[in-house]
N, C-alpha and C positions, 0 to 999 in steps of 0.2 A: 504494500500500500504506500505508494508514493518513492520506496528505492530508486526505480529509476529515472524518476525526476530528480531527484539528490544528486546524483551523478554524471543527469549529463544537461544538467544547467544548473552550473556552480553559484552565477550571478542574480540566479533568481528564487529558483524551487529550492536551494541551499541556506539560504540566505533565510527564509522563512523558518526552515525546520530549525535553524542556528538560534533565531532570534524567540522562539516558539520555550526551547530547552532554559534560555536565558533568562526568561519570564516569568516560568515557573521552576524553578533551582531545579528541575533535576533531568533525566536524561530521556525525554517522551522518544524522539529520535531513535533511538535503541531500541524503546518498545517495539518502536510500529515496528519496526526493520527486523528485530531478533527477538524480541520477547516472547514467552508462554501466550496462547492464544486467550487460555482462558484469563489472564491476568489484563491484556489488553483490554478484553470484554467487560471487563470493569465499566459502570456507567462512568467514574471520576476520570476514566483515562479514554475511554472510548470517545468521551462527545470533544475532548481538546482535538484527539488524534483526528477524526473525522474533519471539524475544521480546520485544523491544521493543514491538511492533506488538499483540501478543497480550495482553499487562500491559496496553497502552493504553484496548484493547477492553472487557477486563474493568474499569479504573476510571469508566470510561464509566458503566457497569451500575451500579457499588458508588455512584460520587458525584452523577450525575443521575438514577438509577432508583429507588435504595435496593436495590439487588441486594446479598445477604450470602451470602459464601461459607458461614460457617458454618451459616447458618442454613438456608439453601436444598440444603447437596450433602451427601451423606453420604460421599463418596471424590471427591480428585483424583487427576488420573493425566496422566503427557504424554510423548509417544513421543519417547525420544532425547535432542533437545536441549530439546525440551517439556517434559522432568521438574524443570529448573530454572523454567521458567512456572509449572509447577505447587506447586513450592517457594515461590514469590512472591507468589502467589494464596493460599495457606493461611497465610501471615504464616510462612511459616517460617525464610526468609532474606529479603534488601533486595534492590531493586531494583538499588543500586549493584554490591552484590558479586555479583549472577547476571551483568547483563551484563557486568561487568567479566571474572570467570570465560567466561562463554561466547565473547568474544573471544579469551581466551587458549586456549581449547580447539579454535576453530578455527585457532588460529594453529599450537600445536602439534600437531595433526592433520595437517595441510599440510606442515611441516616435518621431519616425523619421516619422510615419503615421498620427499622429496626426496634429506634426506640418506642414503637406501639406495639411490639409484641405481639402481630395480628399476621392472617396468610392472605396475600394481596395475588392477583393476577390481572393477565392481561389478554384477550384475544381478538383477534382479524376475524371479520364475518363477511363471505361471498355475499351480498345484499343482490335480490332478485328482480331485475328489468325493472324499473317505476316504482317501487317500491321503498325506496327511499326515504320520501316526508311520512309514513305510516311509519316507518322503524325509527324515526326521530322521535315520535310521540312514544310510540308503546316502551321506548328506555325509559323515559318521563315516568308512564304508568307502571313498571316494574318496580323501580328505584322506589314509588312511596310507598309501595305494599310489602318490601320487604323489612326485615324484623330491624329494630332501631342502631343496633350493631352493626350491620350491611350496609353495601352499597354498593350503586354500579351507573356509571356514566360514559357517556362519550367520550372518546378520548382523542378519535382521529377522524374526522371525515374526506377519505381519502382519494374519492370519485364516486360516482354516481351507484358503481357497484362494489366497492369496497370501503368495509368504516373498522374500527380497531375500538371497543370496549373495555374499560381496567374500570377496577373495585375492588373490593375485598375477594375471596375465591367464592365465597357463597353468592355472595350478588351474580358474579359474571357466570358462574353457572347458570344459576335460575335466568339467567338472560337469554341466554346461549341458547337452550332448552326453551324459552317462551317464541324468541322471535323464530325460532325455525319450526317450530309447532304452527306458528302463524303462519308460516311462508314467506316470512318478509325476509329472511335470509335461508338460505341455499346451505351454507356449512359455516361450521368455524374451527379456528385452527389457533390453541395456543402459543403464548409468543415465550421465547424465554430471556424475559426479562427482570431485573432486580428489583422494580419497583413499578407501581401502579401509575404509570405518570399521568397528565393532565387529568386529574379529579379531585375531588376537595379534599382526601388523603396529603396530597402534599402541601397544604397548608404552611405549615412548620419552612418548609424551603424558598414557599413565596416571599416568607419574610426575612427569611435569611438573607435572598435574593436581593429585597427592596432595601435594605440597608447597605447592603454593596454596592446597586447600583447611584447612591447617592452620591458616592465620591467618585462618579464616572463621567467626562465631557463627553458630552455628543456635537455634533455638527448636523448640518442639515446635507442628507443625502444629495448624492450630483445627481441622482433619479430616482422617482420615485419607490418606496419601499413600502409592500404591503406585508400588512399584520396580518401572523395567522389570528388574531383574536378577532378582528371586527370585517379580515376578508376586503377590506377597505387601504389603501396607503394611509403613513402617518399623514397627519393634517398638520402635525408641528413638531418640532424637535424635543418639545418637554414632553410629546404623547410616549415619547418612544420608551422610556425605562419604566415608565407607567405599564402599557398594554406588555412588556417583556417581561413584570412579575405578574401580570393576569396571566398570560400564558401558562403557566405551570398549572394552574386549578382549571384551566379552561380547554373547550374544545380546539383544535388544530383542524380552522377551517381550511383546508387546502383544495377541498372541491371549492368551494363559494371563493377561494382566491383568483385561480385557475379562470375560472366563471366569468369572474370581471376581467382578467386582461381579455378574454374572448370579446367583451362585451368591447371594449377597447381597440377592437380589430387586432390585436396580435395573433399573426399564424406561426412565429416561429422561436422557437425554443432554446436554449441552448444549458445546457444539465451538468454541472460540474462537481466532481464529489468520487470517495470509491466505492461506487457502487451504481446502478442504475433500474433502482426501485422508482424513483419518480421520473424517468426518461418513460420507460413500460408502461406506468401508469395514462401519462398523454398519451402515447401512440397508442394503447387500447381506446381510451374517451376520444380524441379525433386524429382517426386513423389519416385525414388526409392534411394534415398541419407537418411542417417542416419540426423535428423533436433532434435536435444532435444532441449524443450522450461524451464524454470526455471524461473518461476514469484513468487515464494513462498517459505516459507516453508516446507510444502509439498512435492514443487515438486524435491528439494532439495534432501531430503530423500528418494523420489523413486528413483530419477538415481543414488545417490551410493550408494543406496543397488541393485540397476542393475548392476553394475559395482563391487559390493566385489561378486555377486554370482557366476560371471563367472571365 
């Protein structure tokens, strides 16, 4: 994940992972590259390293291609812990302070589960052709009928046919088991993850968060940045450390973000990150939209030399 960017662009992809270790005192660089998987997998190492990796890709573009954010995207946007990427990417905050912050968000995530002593889950439900706004309500109507200990809420609305549910284990069962009884979901498939994220469970870390983010400058993005919270861009640069500790208790609108650039005429995409869970997600929702995914090196070098042949 991101080796060989490190490698063979010393001035850029290097430079980040250098400045990344420095930030946070200790040696994340080593993880990605050598570490135990499962110790990467950590949520406090996972969400820097992902940004990380994702900042990396993108100065790649900016300082060996001449790729401009501003010039080139009319909206950034990044699901969950990607909306700090995407804060970094529009000049709006530093590299230091996202990853710095996003360590500490997976730290207090993890922590705030621990210290309740309770069994938390998390699952992905195939949601069935239209069905959609019925499965939005019947969580609603799940969540208040079950026992005052439980819970279970949206977590992710992912597209039109896929959304992600966390609560405690007993809520997102009885969930799981009601909406596909109903037919408003097709299947689900547990996620293995440390913690319940976005539902009122993480309470304890929003506030962690909101105190951190106090002594963090923002700048107003060189394009506009939408919130997973409101599905909307910031409207101002004090919304932003605002709606970034709502985040954590709240839905990760990415259908209804997605939704508006459509609404916006945007047909084309471009998906940076290692991995390409949200590249897949577009080209399933509109198959006939221009989707580039860039997890590598590699793929780097294919689309601009797709782009100098034309």
């Amino acid at each position: 994940m991101g080796r060989d960017l490190y490698h063979l662009y010393p001035r850029s992809a290097k430079l980040v992972f250098d400045e990344v270790d420095e930030a946070l005192g200790y040696g994340l660089r080593a993880l990605i590259f050598q570490g135990q998987q499962e110790v990467l997998k950590l949520t406090e190492n996972a969400q820097p390293a992902i940004l990380t990796t994702s900042i990396a890709m993108l100065r790649v573009l900016e300082i060996e291609f001449g790729f401009d954010v501003a010039k080139a995207c009319n909206y950034a946007l990044g699901h969950s812990l990607g909306e700090y990427s995407a804060l970094v990417a529009t000049r709006s905050m530093s590299l230091t302070d996202a990853v710095r912050l996003v360590r500490l968000r997976g730290e207090a995530m993890t922590r705030t589960v621990s210290s309740k002593n309770i069994q938390t889950a998390m699952s992905a439900l195939v949601v069935r052709k239209g069905r959609l706004p019925e499965l939005e309500e019947a969580i609603k109507e799940i969540n208040e009928k079950l026992p005052k200990d439980e819970l279970v809420a949206l977590a992710n609305i992912n597209s039109s046919f896929q959304v992600v549910i966390s609560g405690t284990s007993k809520g997102v069962d009885e969930a799981s088991r009601v909406l596909q009884e109903r037919r408003f979901a097709a299947r689900a498939v547990d996620l293995p993850v440390s913690a319940p994220f976005h539902c009122s469970l993480m309470k304890e870390a929003a506030q962690v968060m909101e105190d951190a983010l106090q002594n963090v400058i923002f700048k107003k993005p060189c394009v506009n940045v939408i919130s997973n919270v409101t599905a909307r861009p910031y409207a101002n640069v004090e919304e932003i450390p605002k709606l970034l500790v709502n985040q954590i208790t709240s839905t990760v609108e990415w259908q209804r973000s997605i939704h508006y650039c459509k609404e916006e005429d945007v047909e084309e995409f471009l998906c940076f990150g290692p991995g390409k869970v949200l590249a897949n997600l577009l080209k399933k929702e509109y198959p006939l939209d221009c989707v580039k995914s860039i997890t590598s090196a590699d793929d780097i070098l294919r689309h601009t030399e797709e782009y100098s042949s034309k």
